[in-house]
Backbone as CSV, one residue per row, in Angstrom:
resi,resn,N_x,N_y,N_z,CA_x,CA_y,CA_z,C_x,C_y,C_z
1,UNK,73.615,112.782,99.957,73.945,113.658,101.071,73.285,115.022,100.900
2,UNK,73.168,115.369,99.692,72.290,116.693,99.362,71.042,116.630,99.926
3,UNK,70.710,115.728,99.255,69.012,115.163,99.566,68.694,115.664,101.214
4,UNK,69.552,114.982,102.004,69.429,114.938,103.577,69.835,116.112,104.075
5,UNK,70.802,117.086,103.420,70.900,118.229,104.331,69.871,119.496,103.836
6,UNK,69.200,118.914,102.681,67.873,120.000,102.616,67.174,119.836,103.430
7,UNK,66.752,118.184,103.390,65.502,117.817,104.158,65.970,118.443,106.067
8,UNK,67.166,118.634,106.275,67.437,118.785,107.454,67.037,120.413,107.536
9,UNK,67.863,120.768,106.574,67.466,122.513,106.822,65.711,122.782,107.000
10,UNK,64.949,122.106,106.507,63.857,122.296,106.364,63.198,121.666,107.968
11,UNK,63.803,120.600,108.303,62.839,119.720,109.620,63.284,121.103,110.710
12,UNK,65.361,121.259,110.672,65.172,122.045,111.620,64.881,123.546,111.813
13,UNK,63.967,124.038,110.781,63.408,125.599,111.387,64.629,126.328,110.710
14,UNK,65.349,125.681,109.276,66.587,126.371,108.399,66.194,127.893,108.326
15,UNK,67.107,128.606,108.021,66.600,130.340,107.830,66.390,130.250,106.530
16,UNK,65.667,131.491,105.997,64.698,131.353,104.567,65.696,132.255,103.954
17,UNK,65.873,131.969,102.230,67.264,132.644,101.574,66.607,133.761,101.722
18,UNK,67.564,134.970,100.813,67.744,135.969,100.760,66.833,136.889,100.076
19,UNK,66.303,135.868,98.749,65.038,136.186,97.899,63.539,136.024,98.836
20,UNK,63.440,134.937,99.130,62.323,135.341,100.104,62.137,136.402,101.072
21,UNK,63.254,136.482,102.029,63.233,137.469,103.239,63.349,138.735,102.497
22,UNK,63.600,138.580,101.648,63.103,140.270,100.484,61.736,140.529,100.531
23,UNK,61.123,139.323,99.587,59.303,139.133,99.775,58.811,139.292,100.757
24,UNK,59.625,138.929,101.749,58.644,139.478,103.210,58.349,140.521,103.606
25,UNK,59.968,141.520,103.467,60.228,142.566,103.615,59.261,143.791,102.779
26,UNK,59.355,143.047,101.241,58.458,144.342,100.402,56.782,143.969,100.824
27,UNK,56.364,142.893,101.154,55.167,142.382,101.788,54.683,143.037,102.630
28,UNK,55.694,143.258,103.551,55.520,144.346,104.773,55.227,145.865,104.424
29,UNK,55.912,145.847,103.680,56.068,147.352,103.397,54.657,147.981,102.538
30,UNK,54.069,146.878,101.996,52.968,147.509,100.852,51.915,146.950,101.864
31,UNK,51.670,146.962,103.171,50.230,146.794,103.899,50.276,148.086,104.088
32,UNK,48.819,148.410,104.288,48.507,149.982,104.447,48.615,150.433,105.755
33,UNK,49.561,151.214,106.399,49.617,151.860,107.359,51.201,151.845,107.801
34,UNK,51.548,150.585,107.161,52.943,150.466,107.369,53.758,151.587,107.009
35,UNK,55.062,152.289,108.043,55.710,153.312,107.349,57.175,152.872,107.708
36,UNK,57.703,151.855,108.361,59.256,151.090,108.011,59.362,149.439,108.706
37,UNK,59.710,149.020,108.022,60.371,147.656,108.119,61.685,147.659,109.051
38,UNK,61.755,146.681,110.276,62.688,146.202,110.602,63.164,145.177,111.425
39,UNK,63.978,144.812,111.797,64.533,143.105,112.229,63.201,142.081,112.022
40,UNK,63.718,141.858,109.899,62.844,140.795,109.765,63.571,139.665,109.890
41,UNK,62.830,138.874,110.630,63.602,137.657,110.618,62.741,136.181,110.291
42,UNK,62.986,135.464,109.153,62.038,134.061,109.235,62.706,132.809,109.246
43,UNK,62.000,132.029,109.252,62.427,130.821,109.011,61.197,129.996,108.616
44,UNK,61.832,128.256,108.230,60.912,127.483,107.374,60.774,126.685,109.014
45,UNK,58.931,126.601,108.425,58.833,125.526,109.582,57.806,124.075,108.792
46,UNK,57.859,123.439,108.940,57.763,122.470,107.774,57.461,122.638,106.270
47,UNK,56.393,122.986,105.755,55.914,123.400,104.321,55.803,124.927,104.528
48,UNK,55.626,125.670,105.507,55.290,127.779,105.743,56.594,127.970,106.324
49,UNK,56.059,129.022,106.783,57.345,130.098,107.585,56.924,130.170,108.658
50,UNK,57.741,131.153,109.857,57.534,131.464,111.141,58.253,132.819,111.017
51,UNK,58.079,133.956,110.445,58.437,135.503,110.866,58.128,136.236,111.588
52,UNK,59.505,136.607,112.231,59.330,137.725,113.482,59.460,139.138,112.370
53,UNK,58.466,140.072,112.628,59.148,141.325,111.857,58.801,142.727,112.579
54,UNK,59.279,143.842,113.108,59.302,144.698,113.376,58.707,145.978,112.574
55,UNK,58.009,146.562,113.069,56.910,147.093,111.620,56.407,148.862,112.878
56,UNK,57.255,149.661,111.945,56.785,151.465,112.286,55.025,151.768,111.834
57,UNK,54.253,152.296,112.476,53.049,153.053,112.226,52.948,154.446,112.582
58,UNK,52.001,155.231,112.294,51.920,156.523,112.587,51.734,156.902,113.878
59,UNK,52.632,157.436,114.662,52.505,157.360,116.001,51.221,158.123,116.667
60,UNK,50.482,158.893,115.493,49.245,159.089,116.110,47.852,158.558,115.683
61,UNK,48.189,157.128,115.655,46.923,156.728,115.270,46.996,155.520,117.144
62,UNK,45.919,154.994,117.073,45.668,154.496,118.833,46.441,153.132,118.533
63,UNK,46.650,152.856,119.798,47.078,151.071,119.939,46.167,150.045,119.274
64,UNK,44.929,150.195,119.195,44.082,149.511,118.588,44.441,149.478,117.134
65,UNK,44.321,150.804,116.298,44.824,150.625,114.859,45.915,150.422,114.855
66,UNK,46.690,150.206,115.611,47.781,149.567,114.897,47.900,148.216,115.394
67,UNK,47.637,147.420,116.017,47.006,146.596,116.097,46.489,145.967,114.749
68,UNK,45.317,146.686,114.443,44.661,146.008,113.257,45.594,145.962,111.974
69,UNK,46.586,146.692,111.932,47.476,147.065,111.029,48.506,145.725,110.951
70,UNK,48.711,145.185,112.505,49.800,144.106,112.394,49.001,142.906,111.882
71,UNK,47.461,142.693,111.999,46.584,141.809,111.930,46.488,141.395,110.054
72,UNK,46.754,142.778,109.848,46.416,142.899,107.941,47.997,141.774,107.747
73,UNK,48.928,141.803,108.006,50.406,141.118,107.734,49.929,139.801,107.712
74,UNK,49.302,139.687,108.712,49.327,137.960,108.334,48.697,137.463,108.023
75,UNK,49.531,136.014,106.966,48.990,135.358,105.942,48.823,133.993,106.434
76,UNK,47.315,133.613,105.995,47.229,131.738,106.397,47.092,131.805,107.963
């Protein structure tokens, strides 16, 4: 029964523990331009993730750099 309710957390899009959504969080935080983290949210979608995360920049740099700034976050 163990066996099957991992494999379930995992088929259905389970939320990612507490140690990871940390890693995401300090992940976020050490790209360059980033200046706060917030409503991170992930989950497992078969073998990766799927994170929504909310991410502060310097409000005077253009839409474009920050832009490129959200572009540096993602991985794979």
């Amino acid at each position: 029964m163990l066996i099957l309710k991992g494999a379930l957390h995992d088929v259905l899009d389970g939320k990612v523990s507490g140690d990871i959504h940390a890693e995401i969080a300090a992940y976020a935080q050490s790209v360059a331009g980033v200046k706060v983290t917030e409503k991170c949210r992930g989950r497992r979608s078969g073998i990766g993730f799927i994170v929504e995360i909310h991410v502060w920049v310097d409000p005077a740099i253009s839409v474009y750099e920050g832009h490129q700034i959200g572009h540096k976050m993602k991985i794979g």
